[in-house]
N, C-alpha and C positions, 0 to 999 in steps of 0.2 A: 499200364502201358498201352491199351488200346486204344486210349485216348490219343495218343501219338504215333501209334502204327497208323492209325485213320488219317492226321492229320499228313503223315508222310508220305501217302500214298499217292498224294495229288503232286508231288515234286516230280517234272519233269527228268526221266531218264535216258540220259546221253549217251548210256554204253550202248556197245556191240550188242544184238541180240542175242549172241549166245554166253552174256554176264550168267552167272552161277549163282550169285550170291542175290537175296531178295534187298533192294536198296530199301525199304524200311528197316527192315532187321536190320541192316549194317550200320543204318544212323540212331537208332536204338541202342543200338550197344557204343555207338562215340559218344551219345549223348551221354547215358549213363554212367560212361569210365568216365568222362571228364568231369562229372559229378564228385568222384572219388577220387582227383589227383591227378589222371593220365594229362598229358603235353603235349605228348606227339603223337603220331599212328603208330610208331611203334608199344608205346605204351596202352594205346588200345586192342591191339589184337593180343598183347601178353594177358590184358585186362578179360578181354574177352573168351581167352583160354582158360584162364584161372579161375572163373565164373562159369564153365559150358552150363553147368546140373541146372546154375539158376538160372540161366536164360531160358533155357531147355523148357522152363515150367511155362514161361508165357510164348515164346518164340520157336518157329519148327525146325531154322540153321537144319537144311538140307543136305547143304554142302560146309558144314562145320564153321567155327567161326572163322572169317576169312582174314585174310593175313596185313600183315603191314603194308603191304606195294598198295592191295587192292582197296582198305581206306586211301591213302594217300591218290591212288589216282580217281577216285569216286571225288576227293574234296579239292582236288584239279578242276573238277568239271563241272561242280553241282553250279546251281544258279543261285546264291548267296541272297536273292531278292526273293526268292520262293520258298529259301530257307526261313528265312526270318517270317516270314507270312507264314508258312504252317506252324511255325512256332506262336504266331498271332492267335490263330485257329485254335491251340491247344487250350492259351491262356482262356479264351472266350469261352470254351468247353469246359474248364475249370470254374469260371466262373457262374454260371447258369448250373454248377453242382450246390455251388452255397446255398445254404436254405433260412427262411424265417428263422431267427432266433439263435443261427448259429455262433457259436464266439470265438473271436478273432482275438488271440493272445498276443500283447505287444511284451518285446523283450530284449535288450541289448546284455550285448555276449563281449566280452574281451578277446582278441585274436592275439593270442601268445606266440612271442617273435614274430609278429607281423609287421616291422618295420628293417628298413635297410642298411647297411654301418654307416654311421655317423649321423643318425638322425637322434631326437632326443630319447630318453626312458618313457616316455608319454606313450601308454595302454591305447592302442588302436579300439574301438569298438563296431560294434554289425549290429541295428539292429533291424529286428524281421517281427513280422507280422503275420501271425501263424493260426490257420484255419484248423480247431482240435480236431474236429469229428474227420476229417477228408485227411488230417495228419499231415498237411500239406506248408510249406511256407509260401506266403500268395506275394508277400514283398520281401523287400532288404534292402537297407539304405545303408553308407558307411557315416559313421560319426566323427567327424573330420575332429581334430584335438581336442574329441571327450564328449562333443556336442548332444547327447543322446538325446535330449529332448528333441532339436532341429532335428533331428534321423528318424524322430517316431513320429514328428506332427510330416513330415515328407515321406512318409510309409504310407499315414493313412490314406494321404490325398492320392494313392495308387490305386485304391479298393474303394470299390462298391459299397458302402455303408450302410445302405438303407436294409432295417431291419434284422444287423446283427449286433452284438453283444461284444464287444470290447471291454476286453479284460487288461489290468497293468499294475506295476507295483507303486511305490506313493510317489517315485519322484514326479509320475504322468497326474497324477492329481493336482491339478491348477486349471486355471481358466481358460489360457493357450490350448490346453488337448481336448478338454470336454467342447472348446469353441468349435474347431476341426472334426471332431466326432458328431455336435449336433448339426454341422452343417452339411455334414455329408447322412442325416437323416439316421443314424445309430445311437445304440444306448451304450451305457459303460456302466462297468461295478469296478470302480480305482482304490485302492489300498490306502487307506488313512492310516500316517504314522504325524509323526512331531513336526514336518515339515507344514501340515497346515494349521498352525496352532491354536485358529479359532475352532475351524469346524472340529477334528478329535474332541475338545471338551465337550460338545456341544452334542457332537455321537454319543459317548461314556451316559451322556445326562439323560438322552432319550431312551435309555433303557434300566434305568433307575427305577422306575417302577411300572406295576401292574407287566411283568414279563412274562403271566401266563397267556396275556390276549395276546400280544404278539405271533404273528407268523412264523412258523419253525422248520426245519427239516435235522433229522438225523441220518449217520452214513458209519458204516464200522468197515476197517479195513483191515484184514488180515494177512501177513506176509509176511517172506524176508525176518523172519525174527521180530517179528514187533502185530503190537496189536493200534490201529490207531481210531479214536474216534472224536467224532465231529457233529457239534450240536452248532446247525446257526441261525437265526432269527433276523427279520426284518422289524422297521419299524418305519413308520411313515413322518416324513421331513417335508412334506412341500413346501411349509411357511417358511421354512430356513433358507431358501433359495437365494431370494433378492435379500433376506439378511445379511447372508455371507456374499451378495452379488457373485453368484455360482449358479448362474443359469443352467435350468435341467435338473438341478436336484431334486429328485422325488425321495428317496428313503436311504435310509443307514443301515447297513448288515453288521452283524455282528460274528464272528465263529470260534467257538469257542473248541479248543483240541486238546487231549488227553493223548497221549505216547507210552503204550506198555513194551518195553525192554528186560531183557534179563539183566539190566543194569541197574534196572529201576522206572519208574516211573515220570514225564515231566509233563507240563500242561503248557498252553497257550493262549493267548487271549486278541484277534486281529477285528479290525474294525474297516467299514468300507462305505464309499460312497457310490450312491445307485442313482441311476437314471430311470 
């Protein structure tokens, strides 16, 4: 949150000088309850109280969390053009965190009862483009009647691309998303299932033989009642590129998962296309 205490600090304040409360903190804590739900000021200052321990860890709330009037009359006053601008700052600050080779998870979500009475049963979706290592969502677009692909190629053109790693499941594997990904200077590893039905065979085939010279890694997972392990292998595809007119493909991964349960044992077998 220091990121946003810095950038809130440059917001012009209108109160009296003898305000109590620190206006970073106070928009720290609106930011964040609205994050979680809140609507009104009232809902933030209940927010704010129900949360002191954990504001407390980053924030020094001198004079405790301040009450309903006093958001309410702080977002009377504030300068909604200096708002949005520190909120620029932060983005900008966020962004110059991504590093080489970071990977940017693309992913649509279904927002249950996210629709109004009398609209149709049609599954509203969100999706976000999500930076692992900073834990961060950097975008989010809504997928207007189901559209996720249009919501994930209008995610990316939000971010920065050059030199991170986009990751996604098979529906994003086609031409249209590695297009937008190579043009904004990024690589991708996309999930090959049935939907592309030349390149999967064509994966399966390149690892058909001589699998000890291939490139490997191993990872074993322990938790939650289960044991899981994961063997996955590259193998090099550049000639399949203009084959499959899939510009950008460099190699096929392979991973293969084992799942130990006290139910039993299952395995897995997922195939991917790399950049």
């Amino acid at each position: 949150m220091h990121l946003f205490l810095s950038a809130f600090e440059e917001i012009p304040d209108h109160r009296a000088e003898n305000a109590r409360h620190d206006l970073g903190e106070l928009l720290v804590i609106a930011f964040v309850s609205v994050l979680c739900g809140a609507t009104s000021c009232a809902d933030m200052a209940a927010f704010g109280r129900a949360k002191e321990s954990v504001f407390r860890d980053f924030l020094k709330l001198k004079h405790a969390v301040p009450s309903h009037d006093t958001f309410s009359a702080v977002f009377r006053m504030i300068d909604p053009k200096a708002l949005d601008a520190a909120f620029g700052r932060v983005l900008a600050d966020v962004a110059a965190l991504l590093r080489q080779g970071d990977v940017i998870a693309v992913d649509g979500k279904a927002l249950l009862g996210a629709r109004d009475a009398g609209e149709s049963a049609r599954t509203r979706m969100m999706v976000s483009a999500y930076a692992a290592r900073l834990r961060l969502t950097l975008a989010s677009v809504p997928a207007d009647r189901g559209t996720e692909l249009e919501a994930a190629i209008e995610a990316l053109g939000l971010i920065a691309l050059k030199g991170k790693v986009v990751t996604a499941d098979a529906l994003h594997c086609n031409r249209r998303t590695v297009a937008a990904i190579n043009a904004g200077g990024g690589d991708w590893c996309l999930a090959l299932k049935a939907n592309q039905d030349s390149l999967l065979p064509d994966a399966r085939a390149c690892f058909g033989t001589q699998l000890d010279a291939h490139q490997s890694a191993f990872s074993e997972d322990i938790g939650h009642g289960r044991t899981e392990i994961r063997t996955a292998k590259v193998v090099s595809s550049k000639s399949l590129a203009e084959h499959h007119d899939f510009p950008g493909l460099k190699a096929f991964g392979r991973v293969e998962s084992t799942r130990k349960t006290a139910d039993g044992i299952s395995s897995e077998t997922r195939y991917f296309a790399l950049s």
